[in-house]
Each structure stands twice: as structure tokens, then as C-alpha cells.
C-alpha positions in Angstrom: 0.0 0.0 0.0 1.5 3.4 -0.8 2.0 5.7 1.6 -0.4 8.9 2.0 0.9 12.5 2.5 -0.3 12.5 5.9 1.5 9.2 6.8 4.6 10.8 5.3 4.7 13.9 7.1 4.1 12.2 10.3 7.2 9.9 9.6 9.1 13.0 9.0 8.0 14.6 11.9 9.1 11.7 14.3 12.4 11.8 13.3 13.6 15.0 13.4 15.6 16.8 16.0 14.2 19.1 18.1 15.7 21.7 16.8 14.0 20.8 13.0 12.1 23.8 11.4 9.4 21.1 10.7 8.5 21.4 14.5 6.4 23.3 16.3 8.6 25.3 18.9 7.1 27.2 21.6 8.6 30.0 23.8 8.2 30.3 27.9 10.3 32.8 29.5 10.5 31.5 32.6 11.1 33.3 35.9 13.6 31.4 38.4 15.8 34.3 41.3 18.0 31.7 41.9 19.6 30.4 38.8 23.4 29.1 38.1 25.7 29.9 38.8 24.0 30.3 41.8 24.4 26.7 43.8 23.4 24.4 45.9 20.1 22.4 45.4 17.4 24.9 45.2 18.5 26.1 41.5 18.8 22.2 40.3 14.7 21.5 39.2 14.3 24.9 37.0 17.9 24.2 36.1 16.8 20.7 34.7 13.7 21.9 33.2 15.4 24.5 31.0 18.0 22.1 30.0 15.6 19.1 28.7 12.1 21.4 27.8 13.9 21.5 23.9 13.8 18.0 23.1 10.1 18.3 24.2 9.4 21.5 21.6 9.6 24.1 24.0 12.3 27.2 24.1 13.0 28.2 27.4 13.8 32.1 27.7 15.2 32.9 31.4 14.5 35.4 33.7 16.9 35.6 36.9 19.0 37.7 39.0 22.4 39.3 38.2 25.3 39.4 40.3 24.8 38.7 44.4 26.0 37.5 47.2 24.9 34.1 47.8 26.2 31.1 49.7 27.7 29.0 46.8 28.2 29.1 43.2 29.0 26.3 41.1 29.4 27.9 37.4 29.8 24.1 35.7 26.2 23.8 35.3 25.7 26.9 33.5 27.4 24.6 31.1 24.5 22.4 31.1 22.5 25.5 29.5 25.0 26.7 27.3 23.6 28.0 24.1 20.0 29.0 26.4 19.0 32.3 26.4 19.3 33.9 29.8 18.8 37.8 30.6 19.5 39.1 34.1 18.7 41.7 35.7 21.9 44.3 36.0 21.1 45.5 39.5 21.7 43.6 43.1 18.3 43.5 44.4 20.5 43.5 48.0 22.6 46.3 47.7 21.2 48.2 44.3 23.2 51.3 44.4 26.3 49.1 44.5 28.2 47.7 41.2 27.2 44.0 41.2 29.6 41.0 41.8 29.3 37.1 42.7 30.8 37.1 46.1 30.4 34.1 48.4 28.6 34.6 51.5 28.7 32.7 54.8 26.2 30.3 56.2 24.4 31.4 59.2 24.0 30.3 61.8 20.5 29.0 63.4 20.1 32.0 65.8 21.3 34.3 62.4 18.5 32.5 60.0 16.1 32.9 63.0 17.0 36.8 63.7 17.3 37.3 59.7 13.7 36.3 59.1 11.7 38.1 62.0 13.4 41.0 60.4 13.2 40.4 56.7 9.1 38.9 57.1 8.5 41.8 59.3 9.4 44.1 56.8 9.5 43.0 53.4 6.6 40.7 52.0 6.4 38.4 50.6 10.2 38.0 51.3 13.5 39.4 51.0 13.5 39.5 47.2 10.8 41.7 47.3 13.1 44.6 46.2 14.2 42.8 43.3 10.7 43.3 41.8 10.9 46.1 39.6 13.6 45.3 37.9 12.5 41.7 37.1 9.2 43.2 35.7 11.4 45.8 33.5 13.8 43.5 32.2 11.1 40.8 31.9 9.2 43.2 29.6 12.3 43.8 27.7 12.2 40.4 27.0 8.8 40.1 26.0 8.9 42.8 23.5 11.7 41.6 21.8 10.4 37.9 21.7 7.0 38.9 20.8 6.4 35.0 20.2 7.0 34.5 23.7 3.6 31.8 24.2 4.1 31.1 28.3 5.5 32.6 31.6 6.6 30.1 34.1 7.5 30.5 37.5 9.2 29.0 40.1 9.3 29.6 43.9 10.1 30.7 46.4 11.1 33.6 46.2 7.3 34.3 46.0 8.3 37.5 44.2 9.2 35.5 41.4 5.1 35.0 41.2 3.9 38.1 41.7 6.6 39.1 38.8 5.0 36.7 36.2 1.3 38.0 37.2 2.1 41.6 36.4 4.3 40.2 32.9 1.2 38.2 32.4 -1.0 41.4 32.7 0.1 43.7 31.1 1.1 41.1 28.0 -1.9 39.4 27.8 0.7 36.1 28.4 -0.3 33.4 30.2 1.6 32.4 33.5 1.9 28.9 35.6 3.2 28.6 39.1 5.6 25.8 40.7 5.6 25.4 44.2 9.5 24.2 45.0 7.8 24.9 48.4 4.7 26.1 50.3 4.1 29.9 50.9 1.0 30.9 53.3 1.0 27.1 54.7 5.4 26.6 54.7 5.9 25.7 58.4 9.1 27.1 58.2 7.4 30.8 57.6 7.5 33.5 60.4 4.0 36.0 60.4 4.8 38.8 63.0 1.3 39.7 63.3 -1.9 38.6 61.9 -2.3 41.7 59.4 1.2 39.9 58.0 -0.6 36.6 57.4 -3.6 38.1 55.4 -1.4 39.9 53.4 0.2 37.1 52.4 -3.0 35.1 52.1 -4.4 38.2 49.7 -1.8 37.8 47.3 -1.2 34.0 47.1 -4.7 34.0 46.2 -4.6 36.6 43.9 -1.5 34.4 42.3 -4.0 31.2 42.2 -6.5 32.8 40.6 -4.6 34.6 37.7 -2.4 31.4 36.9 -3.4 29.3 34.2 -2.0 25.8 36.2 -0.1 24.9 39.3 2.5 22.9 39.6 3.5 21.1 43.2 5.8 18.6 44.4 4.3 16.3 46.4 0.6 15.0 46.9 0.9 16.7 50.3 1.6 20.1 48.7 -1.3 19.6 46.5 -3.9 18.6 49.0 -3.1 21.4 51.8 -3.8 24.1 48.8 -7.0 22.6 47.5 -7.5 23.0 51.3 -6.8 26.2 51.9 -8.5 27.5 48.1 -11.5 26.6 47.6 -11.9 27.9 44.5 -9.3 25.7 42.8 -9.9 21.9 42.3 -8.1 19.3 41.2 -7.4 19.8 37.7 -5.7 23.2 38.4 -3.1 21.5 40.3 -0.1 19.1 38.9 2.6 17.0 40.9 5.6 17.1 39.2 8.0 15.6 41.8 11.8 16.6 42.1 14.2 14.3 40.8 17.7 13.3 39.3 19.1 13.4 36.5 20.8 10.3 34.6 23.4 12.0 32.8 25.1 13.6 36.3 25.4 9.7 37.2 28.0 8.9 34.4 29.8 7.2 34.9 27.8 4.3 37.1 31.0 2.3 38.1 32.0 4.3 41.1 31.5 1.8 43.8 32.3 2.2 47.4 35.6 0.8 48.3 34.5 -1.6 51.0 37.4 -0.7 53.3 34.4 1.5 55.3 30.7 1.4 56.2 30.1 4.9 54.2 27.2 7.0 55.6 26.6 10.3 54.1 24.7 13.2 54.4 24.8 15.5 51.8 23.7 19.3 51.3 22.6 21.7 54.0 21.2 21.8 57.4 18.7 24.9 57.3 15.9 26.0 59.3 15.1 23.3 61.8 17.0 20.5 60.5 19.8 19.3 62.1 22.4 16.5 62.5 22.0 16.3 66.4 20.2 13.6 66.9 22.0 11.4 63.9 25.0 12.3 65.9 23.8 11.6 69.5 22.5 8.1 68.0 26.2 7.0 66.3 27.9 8.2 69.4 25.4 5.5 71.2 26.0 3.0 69.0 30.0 3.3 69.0 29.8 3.2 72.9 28.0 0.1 72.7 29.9 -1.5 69.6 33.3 -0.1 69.7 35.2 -2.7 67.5 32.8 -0.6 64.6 34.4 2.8 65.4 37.6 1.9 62.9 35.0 0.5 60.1 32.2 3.7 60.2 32.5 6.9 58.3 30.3 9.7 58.6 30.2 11.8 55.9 29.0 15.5 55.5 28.7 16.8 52.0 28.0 20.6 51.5 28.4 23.4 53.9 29.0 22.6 57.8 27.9 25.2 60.8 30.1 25.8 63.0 27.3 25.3 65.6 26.8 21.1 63.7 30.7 20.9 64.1 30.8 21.3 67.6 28.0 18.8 67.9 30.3 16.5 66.5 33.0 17.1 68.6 30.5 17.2 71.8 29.9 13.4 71.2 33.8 12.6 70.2 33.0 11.8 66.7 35.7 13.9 65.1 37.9 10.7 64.5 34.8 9.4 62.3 33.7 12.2 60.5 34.9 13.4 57.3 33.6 17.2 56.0 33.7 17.9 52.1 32.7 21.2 52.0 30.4 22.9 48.6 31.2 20.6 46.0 29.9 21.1 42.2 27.0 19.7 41.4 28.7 16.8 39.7 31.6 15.7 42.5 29.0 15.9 45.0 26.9 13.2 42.8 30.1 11.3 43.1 30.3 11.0 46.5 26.8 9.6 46.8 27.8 6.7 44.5 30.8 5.9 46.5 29.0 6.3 49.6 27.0 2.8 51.3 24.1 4.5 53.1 22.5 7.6 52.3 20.6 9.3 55.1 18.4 12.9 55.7 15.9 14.4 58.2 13.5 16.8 58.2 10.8 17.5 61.4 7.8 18.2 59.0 6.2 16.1 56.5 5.7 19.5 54.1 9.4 19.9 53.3 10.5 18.2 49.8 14.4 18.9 49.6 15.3 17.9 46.2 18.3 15.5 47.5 16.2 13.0 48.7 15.3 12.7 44.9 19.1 12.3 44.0 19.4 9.8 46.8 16.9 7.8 44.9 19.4 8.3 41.5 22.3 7.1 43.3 20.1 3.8 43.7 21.5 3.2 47.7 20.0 2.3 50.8 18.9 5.4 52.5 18.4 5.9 56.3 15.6 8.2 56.6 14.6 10.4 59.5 11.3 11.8 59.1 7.6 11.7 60.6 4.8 10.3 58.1 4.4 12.0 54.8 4.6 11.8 51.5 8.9 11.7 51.6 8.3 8.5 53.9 6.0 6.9 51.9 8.3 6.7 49.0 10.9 5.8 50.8 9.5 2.7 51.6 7.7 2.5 47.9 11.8 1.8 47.2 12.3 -1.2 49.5 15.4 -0.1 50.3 15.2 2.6 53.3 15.0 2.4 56.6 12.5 5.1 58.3 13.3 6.4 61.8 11.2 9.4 63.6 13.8 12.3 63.0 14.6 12.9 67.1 14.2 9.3 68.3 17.9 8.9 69.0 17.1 5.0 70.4 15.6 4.2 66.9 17.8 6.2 64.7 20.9 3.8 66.8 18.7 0.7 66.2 18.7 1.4 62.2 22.3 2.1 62.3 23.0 -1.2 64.1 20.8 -2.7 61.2 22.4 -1.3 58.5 26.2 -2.1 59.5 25.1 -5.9 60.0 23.6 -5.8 56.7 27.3 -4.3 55.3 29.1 -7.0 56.9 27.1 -9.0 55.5 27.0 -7.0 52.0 23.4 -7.4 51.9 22.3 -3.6 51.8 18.8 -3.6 49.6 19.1 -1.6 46.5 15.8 0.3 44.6 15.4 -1.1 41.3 15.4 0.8 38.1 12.2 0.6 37.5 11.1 2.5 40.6 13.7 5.5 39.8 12.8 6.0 36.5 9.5 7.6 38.5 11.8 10.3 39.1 14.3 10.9 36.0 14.3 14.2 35.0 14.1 14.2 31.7 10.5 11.8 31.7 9.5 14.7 34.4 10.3 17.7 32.3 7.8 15.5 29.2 5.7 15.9 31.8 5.6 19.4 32.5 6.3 20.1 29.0 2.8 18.1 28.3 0.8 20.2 31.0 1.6 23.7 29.7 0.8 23.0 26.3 -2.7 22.8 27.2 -2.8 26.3 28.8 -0.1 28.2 26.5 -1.2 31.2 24.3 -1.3 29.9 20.6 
């Protein structure tokens, strides 16, 4: 049977590139403060997006931030977006009468975060970004009238300026914007409202946000359900779950192994808000008293930045001679050390948080020790059958899983996830899905 026109042009269609005239390619600028080569794990999901939404037809345009201070910087994945269009703004939202430069700043400590936020919620809202407002909005509508194609705004937060800046784009462009919750803002746990005049304001405009954006996208099933509760007017179809996740390609090579010489725990990224490594530490200590002949097998390892106030926790319970600190690594060497790594473990005290890690734990394909109350972070960790759940301050049960899992080293019979189950959570398939959702609200 000979083949019809339309049969033909869907044959060509399938095979070419993305970047084949024959396609239809669709531009979203999309709005992200804290974009390489801004680190740590916070940039890596809008980082991932704009490096795999061309294969699915869609040219990303970003919108970010120009020169700060900031607490790490890790300029090899700008290289991952090379050949991306990115604009940012040319003032420091921080210090705007100042010339802008990258310039590391240091970690704070618990009491600094603490003090920093009564101040910063007290004064700007919705957060500390605010100021950086205007000049997103004027070089966003550069942008826009020089890509007069542009078909979507996306943006991601927090900052929850990064909203409010796509609903004024979106307004005065007649462009319509999506939202994607990396956290929750009136209902975040973590968020301080000096008074209750505070609270409605941000109540006023997250719902003003809802109820201009064309979809919302969330991270967990937790995150969806605890907006549907507190908006009424949105249902289910205006929310999404598109998860974190990992990303094959920083996994290359796969043959890094663990040398075998060591029982390899690690901990990697940061320690913010209320999570801490105290009881982790309180638990190994415990454990060592009780089996010391493990002390010259364990390693504790701590990958990303370290307060001051965690390493004298460490030396508090004599674990100095069993502890091994990395400091900010690149994106990519700090993959590496989860692959050589035996046991990967976190904590958080809520079951709201989504840290993005936990997503690259799963990527790494390890056992994972993992201290957290019920929630949607538990339940797939034990979806993977191969984690061990404690309750994130019960040092007796968080030294009873340790126990556990150096028996099952010694007897190299730590459980693995199977491919299948990460694949839930490759970036790539998770950016199709996104890409999939905002085709059905874009402007045409």
C-alpha cells in the first residue's frame, strides 16, 4: 500500500531533531531568582527543566537575577544550558546602588536564620526579594517585546516574588503564566507572620496568584492537597505533581563503587531551618559506645556546607575521628560522593518539606536511612524497599537502624531500589511531563 501524504509527514516529523524547522517550537520565559551559577540544590529542578524542555518543543527564555551575594556558586552547570538564552537583571536587588559582583557569602548560623527572618518577614513581604521586583518586571518586559512569540510565563518559587513578577508580565502582555511550588508559601511551616495583618497579606496575594495562573504545579501529593484546602476555588485539575528528581546524565559514569574498606554513611547538602544532624550524631555516638570494635570501620560523611554550631556537635559526642567534612562541591563531584557512599541518610521534622536531594538519593540507587515523621517523603521511601525510616529525634531508633544497617554491610546485603522504581523520578521523563501540561494552557 503506498504511503499517504499525511503518513509521510508524520514519519518525518518523528524523526527529526528538536531543533528541526518542521516542528512546532514554543517559547516560555521563565522566571527562576536563583539560577546558576548560583548553587546548591534549590536552582537544580528549574535548572533541569530548561536544559531538557527542547527535546520536548519548547524554548526556554530565562529570567533571573544578576550578580549577588549568595552562599555558593557552582558555574559548571551553567554549562549544562550553554547556548540558552538567559537575561538578568543588572542590578543587586541586595545592595542596588552598589556595582554588582558574585561574592560568596557565609552560612548562618541557626540564631542568624532565626534573627534574619523576623526581620526580613517583618518588613518586606512576601520575602526578602521583594526589592528585586521592579527590575524583574522591566527586564522581563524587555524580553517580551523583543520575543514577541513568547507563548508562556513560568515561575518557580520561592522567592514568591518570582510569582507576583509573572502575574504583572502576564497582565500587562496578555501572556499566560503557571506557578511551581518548590515549596509552600501561606501554609510553609518554616514561615514567620509577625502579626496577623502579615498573614492576610500574604493570604491576599497568594490568592490573587492562584487565581490569575493558568496551572499549578506542586511537588508532592501533600503540597497539592493542603492548597485545595486552603482555596476553595481551585480543584483538582488546576493543580499538577511534578516531583523533584535526578538526572541520569550527572550519574556517568555508574562504576563508582564504594571501596569496601568503610561502612560509608553520608549526608549531603545543607542543614537549614530546623533540621539538624544532632540527633544522627547523639544516635552514632550510642552506638559506637556500645559496639566499639565498629568505630575503625564507620565513616560519617558531610557533604555541602557545615555550621560551626553542627561541628561542635560533633566534637561534643567525640566523633571527630569518624567524621569526614567535604565542604560545597559542584554539582557533579558531589553526585560522586553519593555513588561511593554505602548508606544515604536525611531528616527533616515536618512532613511539608520536599528537599530535592532526597530525589538524587533515589538516582544514586543506595540504601537510604531516613529520619522523618509520616508523609509523602516517607511513603516513598519505603515504595523503594530499600530505606529504613526512623522518627527524625528518636535517637534510640535512629541507633537501632544504624545497628541494622552495618550488619547488613558486613554481610554486603544492603537492599538496592530497582530501576524501575527510579525512573519515577528521572528528569528528563518529568520535564515531558511538564512540557505536556503547559501545552494545554499556552497562548497559541
Amino acid at each position: 500500500m503506498s504511503e499517504t501524504l499525511f503518513d509521510a509527514i508524520k514519519n518525518i516529523n518523528e524523526i527529526q531533531p528538536s531543533h528541526s524547522p518542521l516542528r512546532n517550537i514554543r517559547k516560555v520565559l521563565v522566571i527562576a531568582y536563583y539560577f546558576p551559577p548560583l548553587g546548591l540544590s534549590g536552582v537544580q529542578r528549574t535548572l533541569k527543566f530548561v536544559r531538557y524542555l527542547p527535546d520536548y518543543d519548547w524554548q526556554p527564555i530565562v529570567l533571573t537575577t544578576g550578580a549577588t551575594n549568595y552562599y555558593a556558586f557552582d558555574e559548571t552547570m551553567e554549562k549544562e544550558v550553554a547556548g540558552t538564552l538567559i537575561y538578568r537583571t543588572e542590578k543587586d536587588p541586595i545592595n542596588p546602588s552598589k556595582n554588582p559582583q558574585y561574592k560568596t557569602a557565609a552560612y548562618p548560623s541557626r540564631f542568624m536564620q532565626k534573627t534574619r527572618q523576623i526581620i526580613t518577614q517583618t518588613l518586606l513581604v512576601p520575602d526578602s526579594r521583594i526589592k528585586w521586583k521592579k527590575y524583574a518586571v522591566a527586564t522581563g518586559s524587555k524580553i517580551i517585546e523583543e520575543h514577541k512569540d513568547i507563548n508562556l510565563i513560568f515561575a518557580t518559587a520561592p522567592p514568591f516574588t518570582d510569582f507576583l513578577v509573572a502575574k504583572e508580565l502576564s497582565l500587562r502582555y496578555d501572556i499566560p503564566f503557571v506557578t511551581d511550588y518548590r515549596d509552600l508559601w501561606t501554609d510553609n511551616p518554616q514561615y514567620f507572620f509577625p502579626t496577623p495583618l502579615h498573614h492576610r497579606k500574604h493570604l491576599n496575594l497568594e490568592t490573587d496568584v492562584l487565581k490569575f495562573s493558568r496551572k499549578t504545579f506542586v511537588i508532592t501529593r501533600a503540597m497539592k492537597e493542603k492548597l485545595l484546602g486552603s482555596y476553595h476555588f481551585l480543584n483538582h485539575n488546576d493543580i499538577a505533581i511534578v516531583p523533584h528528581g535526578y538526572d541520569e546524565a550527572d550519574f556517568s559514569p555508574r562504576n563508582i563503587r564504594p571501596d569496601g574498606k568503610k561502612f560509608v554513611i553520608t549526608h549531603c547538602g545543607l542543614f537549614p531551618d530546623s533540621r539538624t544532624p544532632k540527633y544522627f550524631l547523639k544516635a552514632l555516638n550510642q552506638f559506637l559506645s556500645k559496639q566499639p570494635e565498629a568505630r575503625k570501620f564507620i565513616e560519617a560523611r558531610f557533604v555541602g556546607i557545615m555550621k560551626k554550631e553542627h561541628i561542635n556537635l560533633i566534637n561534643r559526642y567525640k566523633l571527630s575521628d569518624v567524621c569526614k567534612f567535604t565542604g560545597y562541591l559542584p554539582h557533579k563531584e558531589s553526585v560522586m560522593q553519593l555513588l561511593e557512599s554505602d548508606v544515604l541518610w536525611m531528616m527533616l521534622r515536618n512532613n511539608i518539606e520536599t528537599p530535592g536531594r532526597f530525589y538524587e538519593y533515589i538516582g544514586a540507587r543506595k540504601t537510604m536511612l531516613i529520619c522523618i515523621p509520616k508523609g509523602s517523603i516517607s511513603e516513598i521511601a519505603e515504595e523503594s524497599n530499600a530505606s529504613l525510616i526512623a522518627k527524625p529525634t528518636d535517637v534510640a531508633d535512629i541507633e537501632k537502624k544504624i545497628s541494622i544497617l552495618y550488619d547488613l554491610w558486613k554481610q554486603h546485603k544492603l537492599p538496592t531500589p530497582s530501576v524501575e522504581f527510579i525512573q519515577n523520578y528521572e528528569r528528563k521523563e518529568l520535564t515531558k511531563r511538564l512540557a505536556r501540561e503547559i501545552s494545554f494552557v499556552a497562548k497559541d
